[in-house]
C-alpha positions in Angstrom: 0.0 0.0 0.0 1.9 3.1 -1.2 -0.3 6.7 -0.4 1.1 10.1 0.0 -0.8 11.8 3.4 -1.4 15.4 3.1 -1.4 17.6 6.6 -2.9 20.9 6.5 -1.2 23.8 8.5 -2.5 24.0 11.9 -3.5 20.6 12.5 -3.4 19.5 15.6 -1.4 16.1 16.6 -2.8 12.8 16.1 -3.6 10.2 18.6 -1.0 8.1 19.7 -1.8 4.8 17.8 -0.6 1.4 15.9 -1.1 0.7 12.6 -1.8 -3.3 12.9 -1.7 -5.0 15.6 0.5 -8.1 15.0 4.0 -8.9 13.5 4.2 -8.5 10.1 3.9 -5.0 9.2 6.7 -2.3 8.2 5.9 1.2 7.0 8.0 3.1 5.3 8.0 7.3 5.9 9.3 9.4 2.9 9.6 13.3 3.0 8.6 15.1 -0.3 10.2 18.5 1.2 11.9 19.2 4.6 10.3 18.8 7.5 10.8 20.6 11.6 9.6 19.6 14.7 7.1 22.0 13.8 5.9 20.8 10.3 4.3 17.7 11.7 6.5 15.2 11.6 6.3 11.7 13.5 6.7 10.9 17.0 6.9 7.1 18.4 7.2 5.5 21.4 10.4 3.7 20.9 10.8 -0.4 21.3 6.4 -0.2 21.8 6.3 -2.8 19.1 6.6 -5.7 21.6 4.2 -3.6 23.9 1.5 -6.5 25.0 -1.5 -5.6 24.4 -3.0 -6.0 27.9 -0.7 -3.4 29.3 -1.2 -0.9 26.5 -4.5 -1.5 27.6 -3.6 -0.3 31.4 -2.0 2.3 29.8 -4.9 3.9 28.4 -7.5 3.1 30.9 -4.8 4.8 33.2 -5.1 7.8 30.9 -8.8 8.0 31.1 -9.5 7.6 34.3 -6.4 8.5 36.7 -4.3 11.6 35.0 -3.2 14.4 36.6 -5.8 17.0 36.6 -3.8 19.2 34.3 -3.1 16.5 32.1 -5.8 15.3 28.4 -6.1 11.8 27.8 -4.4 12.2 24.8 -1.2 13.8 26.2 -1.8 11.0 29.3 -1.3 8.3 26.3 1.5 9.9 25.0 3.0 9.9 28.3 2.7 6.4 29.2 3.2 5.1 26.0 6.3 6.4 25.7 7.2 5.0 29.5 6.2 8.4 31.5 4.2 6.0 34.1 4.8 7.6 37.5 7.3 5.5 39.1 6.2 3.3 41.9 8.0 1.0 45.1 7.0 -2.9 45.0 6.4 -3.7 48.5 5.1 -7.1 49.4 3.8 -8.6 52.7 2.1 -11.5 53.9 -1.3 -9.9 55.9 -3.4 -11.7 58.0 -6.8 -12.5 56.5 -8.5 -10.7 59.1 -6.5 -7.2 59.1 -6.5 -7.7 54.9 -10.5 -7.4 55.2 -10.6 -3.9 57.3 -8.5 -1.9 54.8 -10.7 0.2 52.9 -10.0 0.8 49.4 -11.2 2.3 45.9 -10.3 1.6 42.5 -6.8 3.0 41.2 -4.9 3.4 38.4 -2.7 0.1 39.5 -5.6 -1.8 41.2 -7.1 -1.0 44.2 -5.6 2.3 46.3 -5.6 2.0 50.2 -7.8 4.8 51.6 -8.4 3.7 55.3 -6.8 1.3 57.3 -9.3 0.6 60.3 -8.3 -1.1 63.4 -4.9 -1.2 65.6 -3.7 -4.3 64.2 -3.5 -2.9 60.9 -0.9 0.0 61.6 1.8 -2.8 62.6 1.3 -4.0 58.8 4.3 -2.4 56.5 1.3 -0.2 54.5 0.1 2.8 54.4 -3.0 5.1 52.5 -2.1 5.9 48.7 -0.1 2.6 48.0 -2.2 0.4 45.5 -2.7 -3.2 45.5 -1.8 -5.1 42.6 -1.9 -8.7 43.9 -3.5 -10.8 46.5 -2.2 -14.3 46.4 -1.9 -15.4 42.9 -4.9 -12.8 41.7 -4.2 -10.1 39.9 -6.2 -7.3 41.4 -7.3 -5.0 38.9 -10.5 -3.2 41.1 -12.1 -2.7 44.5 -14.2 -5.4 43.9 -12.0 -8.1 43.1 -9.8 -7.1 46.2 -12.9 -7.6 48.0 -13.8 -11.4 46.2 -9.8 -12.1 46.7 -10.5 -11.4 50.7 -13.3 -13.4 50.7 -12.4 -16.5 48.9 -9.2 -16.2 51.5 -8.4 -18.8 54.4 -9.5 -18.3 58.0 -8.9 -15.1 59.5 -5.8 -16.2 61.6 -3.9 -17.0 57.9 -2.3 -14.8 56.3 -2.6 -13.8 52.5 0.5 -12.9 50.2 -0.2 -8.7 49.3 1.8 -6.8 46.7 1.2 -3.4 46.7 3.0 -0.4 44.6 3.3 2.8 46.6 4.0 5.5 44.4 7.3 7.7 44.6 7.3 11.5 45.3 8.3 13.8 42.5 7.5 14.8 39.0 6.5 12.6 36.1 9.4 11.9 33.7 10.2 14.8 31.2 10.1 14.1 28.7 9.0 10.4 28.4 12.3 8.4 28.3 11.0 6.2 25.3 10.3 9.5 23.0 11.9 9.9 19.6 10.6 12.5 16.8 11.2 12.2 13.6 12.4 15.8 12.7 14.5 17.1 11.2 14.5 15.3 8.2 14.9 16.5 4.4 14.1 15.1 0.7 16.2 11.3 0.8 15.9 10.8 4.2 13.4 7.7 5.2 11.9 6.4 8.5 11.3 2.7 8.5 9.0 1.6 11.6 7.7 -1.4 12.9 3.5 -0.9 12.1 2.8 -2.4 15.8 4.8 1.0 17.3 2.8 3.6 19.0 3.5 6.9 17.1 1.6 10.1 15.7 1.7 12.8 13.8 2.6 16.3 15.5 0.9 19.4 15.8 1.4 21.4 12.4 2.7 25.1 12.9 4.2 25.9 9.4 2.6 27.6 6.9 2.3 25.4 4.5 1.2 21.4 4.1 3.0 19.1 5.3 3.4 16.0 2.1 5.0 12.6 3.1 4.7 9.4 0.9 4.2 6.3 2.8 4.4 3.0 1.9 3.6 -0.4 4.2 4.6 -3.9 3.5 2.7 -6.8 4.9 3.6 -10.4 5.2 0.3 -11.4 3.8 -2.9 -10.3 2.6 -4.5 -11.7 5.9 -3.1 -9.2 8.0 -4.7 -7.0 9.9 -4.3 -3.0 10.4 -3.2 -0.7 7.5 
């Protein structure tokens, strides 16, 4: 599939996407005039070709439901795409079944955030409010509720059950993303071959005129899916 992609100035930037889903799959990206960081050029999130697809899936419920307040979705995706996810501290304990069942929790961007602990047994536990389950035993905990079933379905209340937590660490999220590449500047010749299962877009456009880049994508078969 060969196709030249026209961007008109002022444009805003795409969402960060793949172009097929599974192995397979090369594009090809081929100026037709010079292009800036400014003249909508490509950006990817480097080596998210082997990205599964159940934690590019985490990725962008975390970007829908749990950004900072003065962060869009689609800068959020970017972000954590491009491995901007705010760094976290893997704790795990072993927590008797019966302390385990008086933490009071919510849904979180990890699993299952701590937001009361009740009872004086629970403050000799190595935990605290803000750090997020991710694990009780061998479940993965992915919600309140399943914390909740994962409790329940647990021993007696004298055993203990195996907790993982991630607490998150103070400070700023990375900037940039340490996974971000653009591809600018680049002129006439130059060509950007990508995997099709990357995550990438294409950038705002601020120049004054449009932005013309020939593409071309190579598939192992006719079968396979995306562009």
């Amino acid at each position: 599939l060969v196709t030249v992609v026209e961007v008109a100035p002022g444009a805003e930037a795409q969402e960060p996407h793949r172009d097929a889903p599974q192995p397979g799959s090369v594009a090809v990206h081929v100026p037709l005039h010079p292009l800036e960081e400014d003249s909508a050029p490509l950006s990817f999130c480097v080596g998210t070709h082997v990205l599964p697809a159940e934690l590019a899936g985490e990725y962008l419920r975390e970007a829908i439901l749990w950004r900072p307040q003065n962060e869009t979705s689609r800068d959020a995706k970017r972000r954590l795409y491009c491995g901007g996810r705010q760094r976290t501290e893997v704790i795990e304990l072993a927590v008797p079944v019966e302390v385990a069942a008086r933490a009071r929790v919510t849904d979180s961007r990890l699993g299952a955030a701590i937001r009361r602990l009740d009872g004086a047994e629970a403050d000799g536990i190595a935990w605290k409010v803000g750090d997020e389950i991710t694990h009780a035993g061998s479940a993965w905990i992915t919600s309140s509720e399943e914390w909740e079933e994962a409790i329940a379905a647990a021993a007696a209340p004298a055993e203990t059950i195996a907790v993982r937590l991630e607490r998150p660490v103070p400070g700023p999220l990375p900037e940039p993303p340490p996974l971000l590449g653009v591809g600018a500047p680049l002129v006439p010749g130059d060509v950007v071959l990508y995997d099709s299962r990357v995550f990438h877009w294409g950038m705002a456009h601020g120049g004054a005129a449009a932005r013309l880049v020939l593409y071309a994508n190579f598939k192992s078969s006719a079968e396979h899916l995306g562009v």
